[in-house]
N, CA, C and O atoms as CSV, one atom per row, in Angstrom:
chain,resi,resn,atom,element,x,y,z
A,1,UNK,N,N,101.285,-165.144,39.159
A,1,UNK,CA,C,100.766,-165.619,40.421
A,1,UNK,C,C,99.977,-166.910,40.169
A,1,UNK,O,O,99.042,-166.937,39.370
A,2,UNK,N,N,100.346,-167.897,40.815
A,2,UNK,CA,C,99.550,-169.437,40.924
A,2,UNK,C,C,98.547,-169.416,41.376
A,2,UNK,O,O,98.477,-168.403,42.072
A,3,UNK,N,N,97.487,-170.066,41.411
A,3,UNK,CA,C,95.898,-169.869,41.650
A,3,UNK,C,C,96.651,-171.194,42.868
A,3,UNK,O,O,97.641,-171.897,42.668
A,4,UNK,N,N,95.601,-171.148,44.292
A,4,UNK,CA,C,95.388,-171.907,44.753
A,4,UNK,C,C,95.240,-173.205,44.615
A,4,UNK,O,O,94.180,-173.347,44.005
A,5,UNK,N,N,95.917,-174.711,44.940
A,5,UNK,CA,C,95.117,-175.521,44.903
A,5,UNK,C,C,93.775,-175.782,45.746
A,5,UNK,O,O,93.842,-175.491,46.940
A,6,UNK,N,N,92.548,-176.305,45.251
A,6,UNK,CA,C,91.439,-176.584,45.104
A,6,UNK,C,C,91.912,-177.474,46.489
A,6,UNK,O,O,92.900,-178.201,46.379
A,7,UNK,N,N,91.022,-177.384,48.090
A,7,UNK,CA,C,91.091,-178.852,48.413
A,7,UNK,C,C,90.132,-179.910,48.180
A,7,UNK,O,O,89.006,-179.771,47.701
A,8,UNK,N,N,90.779,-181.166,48.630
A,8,UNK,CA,C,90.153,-182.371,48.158
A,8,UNK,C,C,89.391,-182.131,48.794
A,8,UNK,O,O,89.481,-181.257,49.657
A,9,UNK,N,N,88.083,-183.038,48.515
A,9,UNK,CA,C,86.708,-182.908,49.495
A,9,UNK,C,C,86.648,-184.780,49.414
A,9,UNK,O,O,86.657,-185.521,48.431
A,10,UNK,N,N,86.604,-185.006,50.496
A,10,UNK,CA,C,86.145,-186.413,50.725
A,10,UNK,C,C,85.262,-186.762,51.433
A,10,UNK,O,O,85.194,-186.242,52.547
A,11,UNK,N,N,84.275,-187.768,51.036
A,11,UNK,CA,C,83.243,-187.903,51.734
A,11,UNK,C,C,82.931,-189.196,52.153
A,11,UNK,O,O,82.860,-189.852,51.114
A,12,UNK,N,N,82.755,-189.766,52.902
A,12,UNK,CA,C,82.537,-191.172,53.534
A,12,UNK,C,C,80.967,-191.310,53.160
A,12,UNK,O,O,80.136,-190.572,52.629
A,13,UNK,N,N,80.970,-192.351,53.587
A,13,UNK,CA,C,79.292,-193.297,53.734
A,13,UNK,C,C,79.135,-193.621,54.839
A,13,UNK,O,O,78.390,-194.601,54.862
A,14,UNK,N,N,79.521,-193.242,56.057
A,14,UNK,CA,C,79.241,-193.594,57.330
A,14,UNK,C,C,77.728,-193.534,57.765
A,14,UNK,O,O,77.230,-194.442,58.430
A,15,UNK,N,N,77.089,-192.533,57.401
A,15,UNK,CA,C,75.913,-192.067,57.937
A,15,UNK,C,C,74.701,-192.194,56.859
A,15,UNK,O,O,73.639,-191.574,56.918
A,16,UNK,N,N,75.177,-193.349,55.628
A,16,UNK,CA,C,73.783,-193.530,54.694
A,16,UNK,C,C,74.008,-192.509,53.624
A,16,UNK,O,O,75.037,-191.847,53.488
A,17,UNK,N,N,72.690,-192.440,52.711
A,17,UNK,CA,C,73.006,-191.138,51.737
A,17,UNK,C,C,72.566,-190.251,52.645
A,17,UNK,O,O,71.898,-190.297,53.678
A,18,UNK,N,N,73.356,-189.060,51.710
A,18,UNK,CA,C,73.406,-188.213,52.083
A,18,UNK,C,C,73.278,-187.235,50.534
A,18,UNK,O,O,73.912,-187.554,49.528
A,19,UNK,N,N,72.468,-186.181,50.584
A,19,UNK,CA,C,72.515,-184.729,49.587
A,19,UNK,C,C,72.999,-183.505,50.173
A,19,UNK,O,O,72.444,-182.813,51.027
A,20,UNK,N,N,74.483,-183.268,49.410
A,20,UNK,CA,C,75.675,-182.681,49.746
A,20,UNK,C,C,75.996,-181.626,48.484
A,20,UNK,O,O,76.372,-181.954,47.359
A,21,UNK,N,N,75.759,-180.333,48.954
A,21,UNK,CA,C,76.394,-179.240,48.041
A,21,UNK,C,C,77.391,-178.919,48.522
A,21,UNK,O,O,77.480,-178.827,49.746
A,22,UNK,N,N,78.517,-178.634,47.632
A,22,UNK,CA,C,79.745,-178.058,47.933
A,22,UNK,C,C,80.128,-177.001,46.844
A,22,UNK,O,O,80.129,-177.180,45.626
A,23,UNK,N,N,80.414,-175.996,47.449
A,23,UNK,CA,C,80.902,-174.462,46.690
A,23,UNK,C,C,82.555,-174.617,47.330
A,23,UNK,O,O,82.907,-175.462,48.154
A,24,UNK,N,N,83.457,-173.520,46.679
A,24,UNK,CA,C,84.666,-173.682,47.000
A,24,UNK,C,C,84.785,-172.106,47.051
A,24,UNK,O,O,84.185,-171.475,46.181
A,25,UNK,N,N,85.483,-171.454,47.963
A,25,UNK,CA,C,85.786,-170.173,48.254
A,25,UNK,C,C,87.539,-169.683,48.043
A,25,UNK,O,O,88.510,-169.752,48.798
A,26,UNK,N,N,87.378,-169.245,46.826
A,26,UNK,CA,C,88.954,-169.188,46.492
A,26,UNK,C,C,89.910,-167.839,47.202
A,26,UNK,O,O,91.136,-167.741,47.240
A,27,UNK,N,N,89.044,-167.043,47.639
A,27,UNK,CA,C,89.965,-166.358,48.293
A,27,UNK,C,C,90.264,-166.565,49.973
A,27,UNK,O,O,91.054,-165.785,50.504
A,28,UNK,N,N,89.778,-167.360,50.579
A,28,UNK,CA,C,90.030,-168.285,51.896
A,28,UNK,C,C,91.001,-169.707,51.250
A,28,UNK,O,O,91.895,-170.213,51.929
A,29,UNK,N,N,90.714,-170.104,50.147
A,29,UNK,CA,C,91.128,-171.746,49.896
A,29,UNK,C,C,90.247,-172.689,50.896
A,29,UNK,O,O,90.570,-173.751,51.427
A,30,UNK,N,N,89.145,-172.020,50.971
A,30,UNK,CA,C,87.980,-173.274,52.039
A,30,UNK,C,C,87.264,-173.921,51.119
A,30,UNK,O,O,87.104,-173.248,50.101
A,31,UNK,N,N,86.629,-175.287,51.096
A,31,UNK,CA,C,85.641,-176.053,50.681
A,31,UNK,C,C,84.508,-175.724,51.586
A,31,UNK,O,O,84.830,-175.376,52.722
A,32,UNK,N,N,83.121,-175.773,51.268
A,32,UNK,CA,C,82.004,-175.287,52.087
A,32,UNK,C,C,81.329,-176.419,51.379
A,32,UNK,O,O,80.896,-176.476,50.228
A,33,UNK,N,N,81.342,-177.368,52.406
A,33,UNK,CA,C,80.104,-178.479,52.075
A,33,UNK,C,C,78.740,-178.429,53.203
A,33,UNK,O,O,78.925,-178.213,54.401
A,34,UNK,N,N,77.449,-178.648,52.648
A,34,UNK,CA,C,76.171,-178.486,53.542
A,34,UNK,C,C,75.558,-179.632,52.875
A,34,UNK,O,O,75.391,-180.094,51.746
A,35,UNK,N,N,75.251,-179.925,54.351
A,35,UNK,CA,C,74.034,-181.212,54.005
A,35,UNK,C,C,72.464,-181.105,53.353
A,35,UNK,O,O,71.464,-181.672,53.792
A,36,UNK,N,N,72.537,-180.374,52.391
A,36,UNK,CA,C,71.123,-180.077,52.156
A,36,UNK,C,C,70.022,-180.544,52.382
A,36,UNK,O,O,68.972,-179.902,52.389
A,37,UNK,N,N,70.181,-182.018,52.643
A,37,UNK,CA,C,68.926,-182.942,52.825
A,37,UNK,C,C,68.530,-182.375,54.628
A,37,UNK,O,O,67.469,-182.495,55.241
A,38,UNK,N,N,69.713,-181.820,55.029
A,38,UNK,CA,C,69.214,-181.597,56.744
A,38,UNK,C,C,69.825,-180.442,57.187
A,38,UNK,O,O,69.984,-180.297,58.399
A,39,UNK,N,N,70.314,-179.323,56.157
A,39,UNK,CA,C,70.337,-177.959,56.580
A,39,UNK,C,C,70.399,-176.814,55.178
A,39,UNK,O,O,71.088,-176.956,54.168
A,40,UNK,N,N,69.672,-175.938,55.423
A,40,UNK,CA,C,69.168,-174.774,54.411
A,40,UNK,C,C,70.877,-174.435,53.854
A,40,UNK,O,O,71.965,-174.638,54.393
A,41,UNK,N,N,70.457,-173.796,52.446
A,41,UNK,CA,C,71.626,-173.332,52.367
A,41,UNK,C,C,71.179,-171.878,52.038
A,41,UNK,O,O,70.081,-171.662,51.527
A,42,UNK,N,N,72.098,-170.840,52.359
A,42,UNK,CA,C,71.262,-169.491,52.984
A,42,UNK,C,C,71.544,-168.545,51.960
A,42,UNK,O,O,70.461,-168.288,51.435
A,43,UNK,N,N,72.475,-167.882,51.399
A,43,UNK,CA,C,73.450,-167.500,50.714
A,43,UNK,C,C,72.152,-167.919,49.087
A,43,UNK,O,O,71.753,-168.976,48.599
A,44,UNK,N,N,71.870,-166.222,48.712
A,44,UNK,CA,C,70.719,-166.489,47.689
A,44,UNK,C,C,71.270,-166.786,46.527
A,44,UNK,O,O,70.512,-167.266,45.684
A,45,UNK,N,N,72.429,-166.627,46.234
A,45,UNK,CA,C,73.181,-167.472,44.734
A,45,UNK,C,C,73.223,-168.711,44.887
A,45,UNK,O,O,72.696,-169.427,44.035
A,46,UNK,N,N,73.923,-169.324,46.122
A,46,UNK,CA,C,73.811,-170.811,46.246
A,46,UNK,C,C,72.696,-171.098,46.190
A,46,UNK,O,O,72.321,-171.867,45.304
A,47,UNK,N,N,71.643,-170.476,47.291
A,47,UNK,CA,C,70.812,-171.460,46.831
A,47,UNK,C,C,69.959,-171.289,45.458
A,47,UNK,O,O,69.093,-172.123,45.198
A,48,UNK,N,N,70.194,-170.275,44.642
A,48,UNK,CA,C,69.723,-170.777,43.086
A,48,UNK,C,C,70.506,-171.685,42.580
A,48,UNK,O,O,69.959,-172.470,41.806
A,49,UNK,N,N,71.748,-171.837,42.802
A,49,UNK,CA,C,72.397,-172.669,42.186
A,49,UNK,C,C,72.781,-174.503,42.873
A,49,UNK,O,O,73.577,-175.361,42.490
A,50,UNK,N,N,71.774,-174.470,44.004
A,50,UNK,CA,C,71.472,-176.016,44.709
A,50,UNK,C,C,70.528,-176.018,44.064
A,50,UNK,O,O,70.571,-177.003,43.327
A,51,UNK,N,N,69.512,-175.357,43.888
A,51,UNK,CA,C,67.977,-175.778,43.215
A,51,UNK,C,C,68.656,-176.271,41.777
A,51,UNK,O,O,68.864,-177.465,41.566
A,52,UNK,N,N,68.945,-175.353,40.920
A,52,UNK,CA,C,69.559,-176.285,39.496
A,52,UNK,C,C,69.741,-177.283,39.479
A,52,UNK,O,O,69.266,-178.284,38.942
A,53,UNK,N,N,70.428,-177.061,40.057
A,53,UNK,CA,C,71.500,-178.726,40.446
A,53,UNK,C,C,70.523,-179.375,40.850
A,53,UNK,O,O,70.735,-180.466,40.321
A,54,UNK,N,N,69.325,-179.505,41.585
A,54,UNK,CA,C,68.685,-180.536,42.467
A,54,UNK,C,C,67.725,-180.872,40.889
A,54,UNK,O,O,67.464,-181.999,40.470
A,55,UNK,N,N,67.367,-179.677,40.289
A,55,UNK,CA,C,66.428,-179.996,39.019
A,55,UNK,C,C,67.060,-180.793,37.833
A,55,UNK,O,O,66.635,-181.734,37.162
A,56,UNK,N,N,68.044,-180.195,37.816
A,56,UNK,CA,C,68.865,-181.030,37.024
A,56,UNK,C,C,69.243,-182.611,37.179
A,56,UNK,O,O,69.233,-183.516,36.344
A,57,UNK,N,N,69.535,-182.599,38.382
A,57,UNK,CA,C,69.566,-184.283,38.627
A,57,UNK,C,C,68.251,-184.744,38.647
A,57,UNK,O,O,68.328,-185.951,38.419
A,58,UNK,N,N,66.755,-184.336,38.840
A,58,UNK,CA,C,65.605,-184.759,38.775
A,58,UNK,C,C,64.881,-185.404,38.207
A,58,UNK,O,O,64.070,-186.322,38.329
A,59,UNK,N,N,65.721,-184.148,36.911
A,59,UNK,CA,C,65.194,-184.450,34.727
A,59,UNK,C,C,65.841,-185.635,34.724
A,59,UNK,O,O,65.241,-186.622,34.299
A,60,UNK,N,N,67.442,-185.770,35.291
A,60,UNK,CA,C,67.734,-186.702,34.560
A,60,UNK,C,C,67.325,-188.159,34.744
A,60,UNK,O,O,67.316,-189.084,33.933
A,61,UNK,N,N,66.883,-188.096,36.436
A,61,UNK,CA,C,66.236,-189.375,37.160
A,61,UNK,C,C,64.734,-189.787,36.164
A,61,UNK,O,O,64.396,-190.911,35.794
A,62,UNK,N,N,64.146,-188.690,35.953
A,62,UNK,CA,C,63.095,-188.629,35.174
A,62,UNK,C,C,63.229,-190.004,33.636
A,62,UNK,O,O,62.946,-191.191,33.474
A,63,UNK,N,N,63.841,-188.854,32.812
A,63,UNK,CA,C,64.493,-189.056,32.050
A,63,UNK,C,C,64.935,-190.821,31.824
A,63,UNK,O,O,64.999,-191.384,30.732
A,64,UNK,N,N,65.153,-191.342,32.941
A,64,UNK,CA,C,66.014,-192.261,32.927
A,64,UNK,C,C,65.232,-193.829,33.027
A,64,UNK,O,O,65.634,-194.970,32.798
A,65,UNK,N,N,63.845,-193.232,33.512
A,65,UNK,CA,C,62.857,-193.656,33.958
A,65,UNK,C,C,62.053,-194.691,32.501
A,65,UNK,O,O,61.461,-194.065,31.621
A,66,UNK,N,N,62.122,-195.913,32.444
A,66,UNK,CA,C,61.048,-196.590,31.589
A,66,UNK,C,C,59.776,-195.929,31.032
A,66,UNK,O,O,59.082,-195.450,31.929
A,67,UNK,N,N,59.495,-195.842,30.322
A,67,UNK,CA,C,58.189,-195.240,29.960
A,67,UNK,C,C,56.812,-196.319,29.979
A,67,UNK,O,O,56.711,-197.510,29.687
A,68,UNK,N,N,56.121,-195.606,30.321
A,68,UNK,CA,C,54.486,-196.815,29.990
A,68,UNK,C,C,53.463,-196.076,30.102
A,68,UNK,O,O,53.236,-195.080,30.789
A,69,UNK,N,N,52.656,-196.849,29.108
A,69,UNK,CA,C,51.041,-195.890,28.848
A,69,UNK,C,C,50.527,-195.782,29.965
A,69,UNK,O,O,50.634,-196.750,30.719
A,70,UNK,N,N,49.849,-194.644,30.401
A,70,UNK,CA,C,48.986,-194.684,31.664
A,70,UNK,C,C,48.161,-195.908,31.675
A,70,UNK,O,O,47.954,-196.702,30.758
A,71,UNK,N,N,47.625,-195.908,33.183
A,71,UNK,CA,C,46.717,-196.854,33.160
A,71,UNK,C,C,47.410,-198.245,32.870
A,71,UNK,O,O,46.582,-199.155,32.844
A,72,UNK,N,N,48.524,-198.589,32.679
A,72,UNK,CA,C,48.819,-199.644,32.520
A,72,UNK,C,C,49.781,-200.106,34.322
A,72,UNK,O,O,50.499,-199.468,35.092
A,73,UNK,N,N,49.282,-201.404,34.286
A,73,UNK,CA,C,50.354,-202.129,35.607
A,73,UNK,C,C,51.670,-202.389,35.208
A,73,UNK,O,O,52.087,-202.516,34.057
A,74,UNK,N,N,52.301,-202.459,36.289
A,74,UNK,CA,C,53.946,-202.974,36.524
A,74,UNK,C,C,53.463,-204.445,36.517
A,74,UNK,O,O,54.274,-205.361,36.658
């Protein structure tokens, strides 16, 4: 038996950024995308697994970040 294809998820820039989780539901073949920045995601696995994800991209913004001694100016 063939597994489903995955659908594409496409997303425009019409409306600015946007923070977008998407889970995929393989026994429907649905994509479930939520705007997180402007609606909860409800479902208590997802949302442990939007928080990761949101921490994870955080560290890495962190991370990515110049370093400088306190107290010092830009």
């Amino acid at each position: 038996m063939t597994q489903p294809a995955v659908p594409e998820i496409v997303i425009t820039p019409d409306r600015g950024p946007q923070l977008i989780y998407a889970s995929y539901d393989p026994r429907e073949n649905l994509a479930h995308l939520v705007p997180i920045d402007r609606v909860v995601v409800e479902d208590p696995r997802e949302r442990a697994l939007c928080r990761a994800l949101l921490l994870h991209a955080l560290a890495l913004l962190d991370a990515s970040e110049p370093t400088q001694p306190n107290g010092s100016a830009r």
